[in-house]
PLY file of the C-alpha trace (Angstrom):
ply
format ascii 1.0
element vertex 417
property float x
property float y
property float z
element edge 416
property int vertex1
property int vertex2
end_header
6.79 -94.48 -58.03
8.82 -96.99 -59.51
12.78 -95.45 -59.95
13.08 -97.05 -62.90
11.00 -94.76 -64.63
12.44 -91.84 -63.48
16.08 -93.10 -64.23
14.86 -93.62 -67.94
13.43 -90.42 -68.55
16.04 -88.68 -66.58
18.43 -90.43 -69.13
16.77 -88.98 -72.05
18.70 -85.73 -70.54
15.66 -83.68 -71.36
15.32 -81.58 -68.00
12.24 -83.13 -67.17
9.77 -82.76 -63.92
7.92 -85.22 -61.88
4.51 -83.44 -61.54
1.42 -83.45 -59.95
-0.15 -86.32 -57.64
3.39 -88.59 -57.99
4.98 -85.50 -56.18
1.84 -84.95 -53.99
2.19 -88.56 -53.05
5.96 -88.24 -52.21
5.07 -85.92 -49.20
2.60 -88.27 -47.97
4.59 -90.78 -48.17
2.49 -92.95 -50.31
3.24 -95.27 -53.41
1.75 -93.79 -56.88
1.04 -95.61 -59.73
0.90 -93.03 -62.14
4.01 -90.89 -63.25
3.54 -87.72 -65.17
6.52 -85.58 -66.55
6.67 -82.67 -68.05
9.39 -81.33 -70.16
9.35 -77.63 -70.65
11.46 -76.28 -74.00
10.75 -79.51 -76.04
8.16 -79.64 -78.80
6.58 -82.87 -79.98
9.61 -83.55 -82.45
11.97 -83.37 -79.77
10.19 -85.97 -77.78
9.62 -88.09 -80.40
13.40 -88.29 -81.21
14.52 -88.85 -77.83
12.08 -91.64 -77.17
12.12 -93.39 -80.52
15.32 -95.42 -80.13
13.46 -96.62 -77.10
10.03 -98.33 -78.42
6.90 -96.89 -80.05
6.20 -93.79 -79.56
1.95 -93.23 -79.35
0.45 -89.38 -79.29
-2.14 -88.68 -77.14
-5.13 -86.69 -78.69
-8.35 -85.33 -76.46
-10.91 -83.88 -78.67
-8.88 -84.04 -81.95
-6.12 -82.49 -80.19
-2.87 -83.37 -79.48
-1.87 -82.92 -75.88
0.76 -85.04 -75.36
3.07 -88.76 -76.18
2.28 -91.45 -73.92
3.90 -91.57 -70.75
5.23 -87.69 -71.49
1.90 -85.54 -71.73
1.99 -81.99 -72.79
4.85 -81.08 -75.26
4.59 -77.34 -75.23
8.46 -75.76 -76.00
6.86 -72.44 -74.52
5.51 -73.58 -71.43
7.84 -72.81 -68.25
6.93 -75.20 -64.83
5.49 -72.63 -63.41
3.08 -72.15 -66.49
2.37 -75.54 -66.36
1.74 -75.46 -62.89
-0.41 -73.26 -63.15
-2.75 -74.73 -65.46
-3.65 -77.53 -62.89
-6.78 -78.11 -60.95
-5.45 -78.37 -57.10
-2.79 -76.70 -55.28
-1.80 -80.32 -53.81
-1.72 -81.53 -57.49
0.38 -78.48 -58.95
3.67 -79.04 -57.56
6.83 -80.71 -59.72
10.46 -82.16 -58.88
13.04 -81.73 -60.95
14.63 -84.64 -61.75
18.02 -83.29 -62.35
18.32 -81.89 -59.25
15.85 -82.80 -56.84
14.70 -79.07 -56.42
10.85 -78.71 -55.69
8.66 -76.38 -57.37
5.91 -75.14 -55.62
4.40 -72.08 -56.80
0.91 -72.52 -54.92
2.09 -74.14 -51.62
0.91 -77.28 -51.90
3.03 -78.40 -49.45
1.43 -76.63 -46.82
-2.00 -76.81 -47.39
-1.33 -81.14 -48.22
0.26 -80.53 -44.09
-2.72 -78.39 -43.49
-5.31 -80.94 -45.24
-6.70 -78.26 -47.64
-7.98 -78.39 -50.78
-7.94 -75.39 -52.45
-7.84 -74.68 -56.89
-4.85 -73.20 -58.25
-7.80 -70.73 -59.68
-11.29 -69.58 -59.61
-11.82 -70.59 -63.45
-10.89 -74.58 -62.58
-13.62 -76.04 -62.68
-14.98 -74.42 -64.96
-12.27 -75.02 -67.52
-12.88 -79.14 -66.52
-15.92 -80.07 -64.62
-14.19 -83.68 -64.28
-12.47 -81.87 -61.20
-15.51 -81.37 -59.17
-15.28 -85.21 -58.73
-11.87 -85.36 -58.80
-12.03 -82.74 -55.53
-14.61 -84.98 -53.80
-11.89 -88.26 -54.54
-9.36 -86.12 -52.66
-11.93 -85.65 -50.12
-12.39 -89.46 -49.74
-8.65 -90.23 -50.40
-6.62 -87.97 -48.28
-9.09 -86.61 -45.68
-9.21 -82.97 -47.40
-11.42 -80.25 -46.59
-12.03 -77.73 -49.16
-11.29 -74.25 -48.15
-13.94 -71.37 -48.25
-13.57 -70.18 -51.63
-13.29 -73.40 -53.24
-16.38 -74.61 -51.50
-18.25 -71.74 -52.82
-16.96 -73.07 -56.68
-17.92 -76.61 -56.13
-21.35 -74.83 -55.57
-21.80 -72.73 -58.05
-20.03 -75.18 -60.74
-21.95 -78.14 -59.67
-24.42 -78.52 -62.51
-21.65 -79.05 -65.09
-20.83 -82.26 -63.91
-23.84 -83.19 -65.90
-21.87 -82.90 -69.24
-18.47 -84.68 -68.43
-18.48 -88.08 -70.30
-19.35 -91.32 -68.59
-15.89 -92.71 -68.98
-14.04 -90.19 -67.38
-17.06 -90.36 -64.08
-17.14 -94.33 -63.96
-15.55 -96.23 -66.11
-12.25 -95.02 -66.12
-9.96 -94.10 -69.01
-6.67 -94.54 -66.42
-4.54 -97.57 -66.81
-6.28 -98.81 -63.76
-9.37 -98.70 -65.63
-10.80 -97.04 -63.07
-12.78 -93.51 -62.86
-13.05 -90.61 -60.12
-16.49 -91.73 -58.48
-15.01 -95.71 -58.27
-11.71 -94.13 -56.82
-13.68 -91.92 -54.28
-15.62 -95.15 -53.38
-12.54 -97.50 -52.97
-11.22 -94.11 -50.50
-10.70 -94.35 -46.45
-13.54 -91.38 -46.25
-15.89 -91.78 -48.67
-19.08 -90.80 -46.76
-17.71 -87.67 -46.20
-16.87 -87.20 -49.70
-20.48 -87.98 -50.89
-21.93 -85.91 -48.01
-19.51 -82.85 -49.75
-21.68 -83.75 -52.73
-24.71 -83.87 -52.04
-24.70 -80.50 -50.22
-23.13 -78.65 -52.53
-25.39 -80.44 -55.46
-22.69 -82.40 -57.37
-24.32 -85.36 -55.99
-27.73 -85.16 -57.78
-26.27 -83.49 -60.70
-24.09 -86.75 -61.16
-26.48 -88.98 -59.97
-30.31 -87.54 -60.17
-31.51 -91.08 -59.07
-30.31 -89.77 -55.64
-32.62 -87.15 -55.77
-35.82 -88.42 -53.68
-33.73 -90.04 -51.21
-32.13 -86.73 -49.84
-33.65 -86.43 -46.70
-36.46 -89.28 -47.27
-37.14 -89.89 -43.53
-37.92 -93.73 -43.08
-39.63 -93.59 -39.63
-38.87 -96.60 -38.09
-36.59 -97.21 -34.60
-34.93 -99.78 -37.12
-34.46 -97.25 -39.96
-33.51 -94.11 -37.45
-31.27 -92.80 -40.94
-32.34 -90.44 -43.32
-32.47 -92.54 -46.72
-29.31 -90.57 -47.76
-27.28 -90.86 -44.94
-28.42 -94.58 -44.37
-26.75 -94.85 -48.03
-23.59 -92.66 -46.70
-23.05 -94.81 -43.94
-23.00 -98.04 -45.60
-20.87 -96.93 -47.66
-18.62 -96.22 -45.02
-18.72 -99.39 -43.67
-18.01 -101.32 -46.53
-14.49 -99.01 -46.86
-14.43 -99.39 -43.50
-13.93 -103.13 -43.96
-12.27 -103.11 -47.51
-14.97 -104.18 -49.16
-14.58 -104.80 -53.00
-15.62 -101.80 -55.90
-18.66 -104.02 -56.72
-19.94 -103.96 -53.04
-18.94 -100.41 -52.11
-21.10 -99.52 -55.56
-24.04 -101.75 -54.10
-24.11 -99.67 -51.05
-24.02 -97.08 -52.87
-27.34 -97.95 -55.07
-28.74 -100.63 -53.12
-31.61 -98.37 -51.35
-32.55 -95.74 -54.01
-35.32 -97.66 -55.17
-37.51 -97.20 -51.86
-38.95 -93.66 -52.31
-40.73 -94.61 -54.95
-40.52 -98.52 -54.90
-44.20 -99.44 -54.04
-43.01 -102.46 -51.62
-40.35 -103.76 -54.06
-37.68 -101.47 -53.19
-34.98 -103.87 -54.27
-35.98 -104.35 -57.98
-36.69 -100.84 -58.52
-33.32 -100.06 -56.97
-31.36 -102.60 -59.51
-33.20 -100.66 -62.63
-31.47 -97.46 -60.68
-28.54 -98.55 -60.32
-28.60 -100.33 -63.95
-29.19 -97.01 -65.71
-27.12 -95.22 -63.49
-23.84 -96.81 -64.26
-24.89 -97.55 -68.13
-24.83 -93.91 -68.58
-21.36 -93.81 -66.42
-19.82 -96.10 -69.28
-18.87 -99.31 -66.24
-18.03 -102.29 -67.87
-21.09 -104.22 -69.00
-19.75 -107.70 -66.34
-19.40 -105.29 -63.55
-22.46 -103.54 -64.70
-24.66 -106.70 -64.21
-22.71 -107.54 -61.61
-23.59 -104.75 -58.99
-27.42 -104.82 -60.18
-27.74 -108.40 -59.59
-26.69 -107.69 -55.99
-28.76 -104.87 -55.11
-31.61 -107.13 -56.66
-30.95 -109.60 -54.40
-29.87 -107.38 -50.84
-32.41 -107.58 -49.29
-32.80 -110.92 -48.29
-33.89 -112.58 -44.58
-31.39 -114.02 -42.12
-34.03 -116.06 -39.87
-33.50 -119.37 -40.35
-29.70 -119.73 -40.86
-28.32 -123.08 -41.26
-26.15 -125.36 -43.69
-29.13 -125.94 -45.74
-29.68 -122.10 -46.20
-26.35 -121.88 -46.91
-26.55 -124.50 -49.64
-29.39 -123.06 -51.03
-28.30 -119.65 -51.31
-24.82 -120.58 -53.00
-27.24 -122.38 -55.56
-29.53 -119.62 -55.97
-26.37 -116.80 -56.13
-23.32 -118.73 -57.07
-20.55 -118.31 -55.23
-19.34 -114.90 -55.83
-21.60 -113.19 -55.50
-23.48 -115.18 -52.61
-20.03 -113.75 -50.47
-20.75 -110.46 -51.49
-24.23 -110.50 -50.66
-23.08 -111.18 -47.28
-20.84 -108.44 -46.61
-23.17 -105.94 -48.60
-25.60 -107.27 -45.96
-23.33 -106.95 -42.82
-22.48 -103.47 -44.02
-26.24 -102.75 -44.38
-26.69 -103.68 -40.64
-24.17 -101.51 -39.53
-26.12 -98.43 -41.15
-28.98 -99.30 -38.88
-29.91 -99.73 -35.28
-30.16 -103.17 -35.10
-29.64 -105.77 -32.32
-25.79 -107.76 -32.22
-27.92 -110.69 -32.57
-28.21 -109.48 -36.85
-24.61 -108.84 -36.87
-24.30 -112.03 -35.56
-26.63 -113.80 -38.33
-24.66 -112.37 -41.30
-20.98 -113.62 -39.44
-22.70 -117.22 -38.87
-24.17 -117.09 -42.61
-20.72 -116.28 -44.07
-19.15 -119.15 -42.11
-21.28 -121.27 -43.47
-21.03 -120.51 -46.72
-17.40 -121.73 -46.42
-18.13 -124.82 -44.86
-20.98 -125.55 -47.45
-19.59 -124.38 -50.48
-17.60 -127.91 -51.06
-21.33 -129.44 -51.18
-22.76 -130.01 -54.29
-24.57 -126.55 -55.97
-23.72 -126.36 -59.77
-24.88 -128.54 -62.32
-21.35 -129.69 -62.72
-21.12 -130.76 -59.43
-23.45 -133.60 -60.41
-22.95 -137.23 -60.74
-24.74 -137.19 -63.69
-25.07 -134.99 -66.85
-26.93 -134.40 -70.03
-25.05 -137.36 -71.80
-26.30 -139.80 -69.03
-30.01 -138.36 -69.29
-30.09 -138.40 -72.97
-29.16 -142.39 -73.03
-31.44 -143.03 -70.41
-34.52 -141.76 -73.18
-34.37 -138.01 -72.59
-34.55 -135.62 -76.01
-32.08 -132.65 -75.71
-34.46 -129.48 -74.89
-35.52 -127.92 -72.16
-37.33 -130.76 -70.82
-33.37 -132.28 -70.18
-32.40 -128.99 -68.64
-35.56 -128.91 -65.87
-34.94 -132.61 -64.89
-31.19 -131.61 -64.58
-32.14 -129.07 -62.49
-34.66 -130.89 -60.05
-31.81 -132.96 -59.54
-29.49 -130.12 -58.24
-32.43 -129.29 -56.25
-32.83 -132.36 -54.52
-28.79 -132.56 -54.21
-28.60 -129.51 -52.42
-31.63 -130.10 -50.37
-29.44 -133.74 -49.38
-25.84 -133.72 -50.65
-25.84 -137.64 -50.09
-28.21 -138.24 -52.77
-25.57 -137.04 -55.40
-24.81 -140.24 -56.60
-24.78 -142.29 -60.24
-27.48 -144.38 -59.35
-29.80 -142.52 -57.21
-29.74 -139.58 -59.79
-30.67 -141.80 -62.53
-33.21 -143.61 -60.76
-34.98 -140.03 -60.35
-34.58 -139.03 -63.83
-35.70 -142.33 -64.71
-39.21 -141.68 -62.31
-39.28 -138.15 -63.98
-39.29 -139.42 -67.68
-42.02 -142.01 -66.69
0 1
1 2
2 3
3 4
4 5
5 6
6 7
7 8
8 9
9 10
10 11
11 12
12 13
13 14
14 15
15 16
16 17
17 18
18 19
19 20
20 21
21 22
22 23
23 24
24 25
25 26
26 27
27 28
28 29
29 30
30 31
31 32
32 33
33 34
34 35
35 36
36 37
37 38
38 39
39 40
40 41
41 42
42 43
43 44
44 45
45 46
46 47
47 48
48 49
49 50
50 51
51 52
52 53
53 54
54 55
55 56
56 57
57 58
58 59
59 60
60 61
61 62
62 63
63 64
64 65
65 66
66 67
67 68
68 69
69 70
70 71
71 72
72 73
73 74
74 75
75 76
76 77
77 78
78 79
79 80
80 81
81 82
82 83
83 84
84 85
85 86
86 87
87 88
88 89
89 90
90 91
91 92
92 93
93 94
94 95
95 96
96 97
97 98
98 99
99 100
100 101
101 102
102 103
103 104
104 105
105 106
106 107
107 108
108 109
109 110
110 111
111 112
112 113
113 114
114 115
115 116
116 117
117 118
118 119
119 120
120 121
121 122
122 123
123 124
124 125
125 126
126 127
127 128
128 129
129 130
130 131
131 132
132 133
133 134
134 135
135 136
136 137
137 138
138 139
139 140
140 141
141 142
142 143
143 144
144 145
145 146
146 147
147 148
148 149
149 150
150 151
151 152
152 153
153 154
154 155
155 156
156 157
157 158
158 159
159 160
160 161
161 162
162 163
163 164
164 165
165 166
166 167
167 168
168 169
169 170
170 171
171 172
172 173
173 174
174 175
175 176
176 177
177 178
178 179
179 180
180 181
181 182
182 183
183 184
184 185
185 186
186 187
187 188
188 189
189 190
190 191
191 192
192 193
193 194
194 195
195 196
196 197
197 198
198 199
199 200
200 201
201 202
202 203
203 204
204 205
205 206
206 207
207 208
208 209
209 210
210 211
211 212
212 213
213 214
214 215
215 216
216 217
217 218
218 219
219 220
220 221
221 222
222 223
223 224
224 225
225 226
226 227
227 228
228 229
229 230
230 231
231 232
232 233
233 234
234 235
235 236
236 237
237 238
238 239
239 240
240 241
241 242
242 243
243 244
244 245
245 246
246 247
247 248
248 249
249 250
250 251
251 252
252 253
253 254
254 255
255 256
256 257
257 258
258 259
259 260
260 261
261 262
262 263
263 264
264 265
265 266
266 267
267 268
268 269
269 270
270 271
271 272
272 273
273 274
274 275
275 276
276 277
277 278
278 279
279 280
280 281
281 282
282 283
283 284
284 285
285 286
286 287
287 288
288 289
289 290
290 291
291 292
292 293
293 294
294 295
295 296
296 297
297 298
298 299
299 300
300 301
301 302
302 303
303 304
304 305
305 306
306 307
307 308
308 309
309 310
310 311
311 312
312 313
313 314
314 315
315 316
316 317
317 318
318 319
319 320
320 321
321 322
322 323
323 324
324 325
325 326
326 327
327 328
328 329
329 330
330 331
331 332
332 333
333 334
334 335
335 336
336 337
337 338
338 339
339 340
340 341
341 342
342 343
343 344
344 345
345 346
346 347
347 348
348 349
349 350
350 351
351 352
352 353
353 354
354 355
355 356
356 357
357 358
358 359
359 360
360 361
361 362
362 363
363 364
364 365
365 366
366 367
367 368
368 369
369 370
370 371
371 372
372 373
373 374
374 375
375 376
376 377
377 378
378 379
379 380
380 381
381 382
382 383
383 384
384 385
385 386
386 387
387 388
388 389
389 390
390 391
391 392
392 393
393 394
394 395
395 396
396 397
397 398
398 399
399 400
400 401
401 402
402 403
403 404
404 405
405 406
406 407
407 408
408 409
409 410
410 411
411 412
412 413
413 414
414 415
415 416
């Protein structure tokens, strides 16, 4: 966490605590971008005064109630630590540090069941109280390599259906500073197939996602496909953390074969409606949205045939974005399956030549010629302009050396006759 924080609130001279995951991310030794203090013995006028003379001060409402000021959550002059504590969903997540003096509170041992890798609620009621935390538990899964004790286990069972009724926002689209929400955070984790395997056996999995339904345990029978349909999914996803992969392709993987239970042949269409609804009703962000279902639209395509004019092409078909990602969605795809190194090897060629080829000419503003030039040589603006334009990106991408004033216009010229 950044010191500078903490020397500003511990200037304030309020008695405050660092709490929750910045002090769970202390013992780990890992940076934290959130900081969360609480300040027992302080009501909301008390805050307000001492942070005034400091910039605006914004209140935090959830549900028409007021839980908090920005950057200083929960203002309650009658809460001790310990209450507070208390009232958190994880042991790992409910200890504080006081500022003033460094001293540690851990009422639940945190501590030792963070050494111990354990994840374990502060009480039987947690999830309950917040069904958000069932997801939340399976991030810390992903995240940190936690295993949920006995008892907690048998919660995340019995609790799972109410993950159902949290909001999109708080599942997918994030209401964080980071914009981001607990299933993209589990996803962007070091474990996440073992987070989503947590899920879908104690039922959060299809009670968050019910397009996942028909692919749990949807045998594909084929030496290529030896994977269950689920743990095909599981395992890409794996290797796409495996190899950093960006959100967008880690939430490919994550869609980009739901489609095939019921897909009659067309298993990649019917798995970009999937994943379209799916992460509509988890509030993403309509460009990232479109984003991830124009990818698992387009997954599934060949690598016979791999050259620099395949290369061109597909950078014209994809753009260049999203062509990339394709790739490594593809090369993580390969690594769910038994295939031959010979694949593996078609994806790494591909990718290279995308970067050699992507300086050849593939937009329509890579042209030598535009609608200006078409328009004085006799064309009408409409969409008989735009085709020709586009014949003549064709052509340029099928030979970059025809991309030239003259040739193009002698083409269009040939076209308008």
């Amino acid at each position: 966490m950044d010191k500078k924080i903490e020397d500003f609130v511990r200037g304030l001279h309020l008695d405050a605590y660092l709490v929750g995951g910045a002090v769970r991310d202390e013992l780990l030794g890992r940076d934290s971008k959130d900081a969360d203090f609480v300040v027992p013995g302080v009501d909301y006028e008390g805050l307000h005064a001492a942070l005034e003379p400091h910039g605006k001060v914004e209140e935090l409402e959830v549900a028409g109630r007021r839980v908090g000021v920005r950057l200083h959550p929960r203002a309650d002059p009658a809460l001790s630590i310990e209450d507070d504590m208390g009232r958190r969903d994880f042991t790992v997540n409910a200890m504080a540090r006081r500022l003033e003096t460094g001293e540690r509170i851990d009422p639940f041992h945190g501590a030792e069941d963070l050494r111990n890798s354990v994840l374990r609620t502060v009480r039987s009621g947690s999830f309950a109280e917040d069904p958000l935390r069932l997801v939340r538990g399976l991030r810390l899964v992903s995240q940190l390599g936690l295993e949920p004790e006995a008892e907690t286990l048998q919660q995340m069972r019995a609790e799972a259906p109410s993950v159902a009724l949290v909001s999109g926002e708080r599942v997918g689209g994030g209401l964080h500073s980071d914009g981001l929400g607990e299933l993209s955070k589990l996803l962007l984790g070091r474990e996440p197939a073992r987070a989503l395997r947590l899920a879908r056996d104690t039922g959060i999995l299809t009670a968050l996602l019910p397009e996942f339904e028909p692919s749990i345990g949807f045998e594909q029978d084929s030496e290529r496909q030896h994977l269950a349909l689920d743990e095909h999914t599981f395992a890409v996803v794996q290797a796409a953390a495996d190899a950093d992969m960006p959100l967008a392709v880690r939430l490919g993987a994550l869609f980009h074969d739901l489609g095939k239970p019921r897909a009659n042949g067309k298993h990649a269409e019917r798995g970009a409606e999937l994943a379209a609804a799916a992460m509509r009703r988890l509030r993403y962000p309509t460009k990232l949205r479109t984003y991830v279902t124009r990818l698992v639209r387009a997954h599934a395509f060949s690598l016979e045939d791999v050259d620099e004019l395949f290369a061109r092409r597909f950078l014209r078909e994809h753009g260049d974005e999203l062509a990339f990602d394709l790739v490594l969605h593809k090369e993580a795809d390969l690594r769910g399956k038994n295939v031959s190194q010979d694949e593996l090897a078609a994806a790494a060629r591909l990718r290279e030549l995308l970067e050699q080829e992507r300086s050849q000419p593939h937009h329509l503003t890579d042209l030598a010629v535009d609608g200006s030039d078409l328009i004085e040589l006799g064309f009408a603006e409409g969409p008989v302009l735009g085709r020709t334009l586009e014949s003549l990106l064709d052509a340029v991408v099928d030979e970059p050396s025809l991309n030239t004033r003259d040739q193009l216009l002698e083409r269009a010229r040939m076209q308008l006759s």
